[in-house]
TITOR-70613 format. One record per residue (C-alpha): chain; residue number from 0; z, y, x; residue in one letter. Coordinates in steps of 0.1 Angstrom, whole numbers. Layout:
// residues N
REC   unit   pos      zz      yy      xx   code
REC      A   NUM       Z       Y       X      A
...
END
This chain:
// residues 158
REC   unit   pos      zz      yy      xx   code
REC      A     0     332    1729    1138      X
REC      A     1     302    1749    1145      X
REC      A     2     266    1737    1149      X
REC      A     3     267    1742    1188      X
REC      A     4     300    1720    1192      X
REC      A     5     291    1694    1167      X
REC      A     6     256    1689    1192      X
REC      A     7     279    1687    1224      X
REC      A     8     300    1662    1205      X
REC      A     9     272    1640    1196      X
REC      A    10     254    1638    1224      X
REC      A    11     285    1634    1247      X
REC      A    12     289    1601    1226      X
REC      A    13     254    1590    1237      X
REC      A    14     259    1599    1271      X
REC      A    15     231    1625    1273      X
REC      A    16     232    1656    1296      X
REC      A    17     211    1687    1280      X
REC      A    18     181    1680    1300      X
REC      A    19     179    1645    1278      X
REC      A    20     184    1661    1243      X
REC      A    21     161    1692    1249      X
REC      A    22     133    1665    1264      X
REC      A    23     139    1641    1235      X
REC      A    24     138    1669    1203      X
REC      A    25     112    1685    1219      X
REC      A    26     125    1720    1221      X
REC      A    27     134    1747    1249      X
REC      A    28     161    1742    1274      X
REC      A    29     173    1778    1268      X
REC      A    30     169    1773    1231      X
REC      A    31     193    1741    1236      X
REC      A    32     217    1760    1255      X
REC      A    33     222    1789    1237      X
REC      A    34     225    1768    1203      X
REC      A    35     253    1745    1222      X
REC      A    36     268    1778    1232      X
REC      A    37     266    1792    1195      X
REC      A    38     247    1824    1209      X
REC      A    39     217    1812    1187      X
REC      A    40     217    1798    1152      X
REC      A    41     188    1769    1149      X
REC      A    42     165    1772    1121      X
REC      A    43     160    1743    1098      X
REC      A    44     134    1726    1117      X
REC      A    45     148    1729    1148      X
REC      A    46     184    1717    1138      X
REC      A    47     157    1687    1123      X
REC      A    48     141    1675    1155      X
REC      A    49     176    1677    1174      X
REC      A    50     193    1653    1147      X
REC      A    51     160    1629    1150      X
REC      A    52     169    1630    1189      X
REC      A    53     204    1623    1186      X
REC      A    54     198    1594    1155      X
REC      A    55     216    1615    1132      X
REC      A    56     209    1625    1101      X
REC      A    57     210    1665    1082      X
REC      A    58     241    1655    1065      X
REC      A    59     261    1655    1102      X
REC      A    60     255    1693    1100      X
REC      A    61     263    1693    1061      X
REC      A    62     296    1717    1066      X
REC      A    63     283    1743    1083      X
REC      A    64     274    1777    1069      X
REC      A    65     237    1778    1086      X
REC      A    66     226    1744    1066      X
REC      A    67     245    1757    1034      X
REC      A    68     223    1786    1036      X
REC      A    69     190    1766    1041      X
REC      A    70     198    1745    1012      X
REC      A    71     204    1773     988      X
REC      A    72     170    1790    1004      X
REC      A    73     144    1762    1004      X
REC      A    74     119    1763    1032      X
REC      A    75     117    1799    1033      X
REC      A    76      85    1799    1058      X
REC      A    77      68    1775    1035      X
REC      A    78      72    1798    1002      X
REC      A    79      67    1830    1015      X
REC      A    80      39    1821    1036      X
REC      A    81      22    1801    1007      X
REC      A    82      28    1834     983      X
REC      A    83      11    1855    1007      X
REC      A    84     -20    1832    1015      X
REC      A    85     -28    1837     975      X
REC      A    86     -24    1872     980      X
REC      A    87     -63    1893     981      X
REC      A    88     -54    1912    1017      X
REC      A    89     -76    1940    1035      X
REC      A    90     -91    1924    1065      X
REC      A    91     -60    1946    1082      X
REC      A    92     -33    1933    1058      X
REC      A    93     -47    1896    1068      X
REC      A    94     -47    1909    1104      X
REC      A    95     -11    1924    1105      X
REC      A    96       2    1894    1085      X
REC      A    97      -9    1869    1109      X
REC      A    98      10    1892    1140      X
REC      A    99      39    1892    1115      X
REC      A   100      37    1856    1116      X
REC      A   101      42    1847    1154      X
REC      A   102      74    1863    1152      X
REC      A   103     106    1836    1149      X
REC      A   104     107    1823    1115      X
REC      A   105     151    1838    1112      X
REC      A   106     131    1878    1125      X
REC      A   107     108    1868    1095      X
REC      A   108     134    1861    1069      X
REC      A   109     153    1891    1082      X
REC      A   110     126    1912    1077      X
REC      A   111     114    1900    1042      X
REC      A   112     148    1896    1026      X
REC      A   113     155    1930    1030      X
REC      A   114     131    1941    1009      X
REC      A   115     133    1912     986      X
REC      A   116     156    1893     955      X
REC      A   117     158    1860     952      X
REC      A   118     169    1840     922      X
REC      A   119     183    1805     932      X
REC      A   120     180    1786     896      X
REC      A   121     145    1797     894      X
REC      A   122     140    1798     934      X
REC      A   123     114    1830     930      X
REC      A   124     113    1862     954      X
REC      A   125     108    1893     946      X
REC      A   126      90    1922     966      X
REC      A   127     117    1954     958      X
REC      A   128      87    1978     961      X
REC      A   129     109    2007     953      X
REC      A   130     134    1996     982      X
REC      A   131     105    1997    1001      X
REC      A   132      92    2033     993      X
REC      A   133     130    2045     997      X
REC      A   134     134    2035    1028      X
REC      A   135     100    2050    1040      X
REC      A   136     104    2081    1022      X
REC      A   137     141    2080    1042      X
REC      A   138     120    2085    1076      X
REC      A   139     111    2113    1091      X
REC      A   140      77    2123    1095      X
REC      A   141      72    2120    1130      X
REC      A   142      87    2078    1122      X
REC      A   143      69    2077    1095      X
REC      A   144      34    2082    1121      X
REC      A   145      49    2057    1141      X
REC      A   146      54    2033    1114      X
REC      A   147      17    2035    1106      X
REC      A   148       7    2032    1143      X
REC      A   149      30    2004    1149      X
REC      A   150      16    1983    1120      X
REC      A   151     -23    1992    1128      X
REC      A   152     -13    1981    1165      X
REC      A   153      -7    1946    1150      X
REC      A   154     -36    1945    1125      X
REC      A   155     -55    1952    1156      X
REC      A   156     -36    1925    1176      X
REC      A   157     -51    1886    1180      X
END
């Protein structure tokens, strides 16, 4: 059963409309919607506060792929995020990390884990530089201008 109908089913058995479970987890109506309608797989935290709403617990969700994926990649926002804070970043870098940032934490992990390994016994990520320079090197010039101006845009951005 997928997250989206496992959500309807529970809170049918408490009698809630949508409107009650988006106001009780404390999350959008749209974001509700679309996860009941399985157009939008929740993160972690979200699938957290709906479960607290609903008086369930994590394990409810236990079966489905999305939850089997968080426990085999721990908090991803927390390690990544806590790697990069140690990191000694140009006042851009520091700028164009913290626009990186606002973005949804699954547009993050998209992002990162292209250009990253990850080894699950020792849970450590690795930056593929070289898969990083290949794919540059792939663009044309003309993207490659755009590339920079797109990522000086949001070091410039608050």
């Amino acid at each position: 059963m997928s997250i989206g109908k496992k959500i309807i089913e529970l809170r049918n058995k408490k009698g809630w409309t949508q409107y009650k479970l988006f106001k009780e987890a404390g999350i959008g109506q749209s974001t509700l919607s679309r996860i009941e309608d399985d157009t939008r797989i929740p993160n972690t935290e979200t699938l957290q506060k709906i479960a607290n709403a609903l008086g369930v617990s994590m394990a409810e969700f236990d079966d489905n792929p999305t939850v089997q994926e968080e426990k085999k990649y721990p908090p991803f926002k927390e390690l990544f995020w806590a790697r990069a804070e140690q990191l000694d970043l140009t006042d851009r870098q520091k700028k164009a990390a913290e626009a990186f940032k606002q973005l949804p934490i699954e547009e993050q992990r998209e992002w990162i884990l292209k250009f990253t390994t990850h080894d699950v016994e020792t849970n450590v990520y690795t930056i593929n530089t070289d898969k990083i320079v290949t794919n540059i090197k792939k663009l044309s010039p003309e993207k490659q201008k755009a590339l920079d101006k797109l990522i000086e845009t949001m070091a410039q951005s608050d």
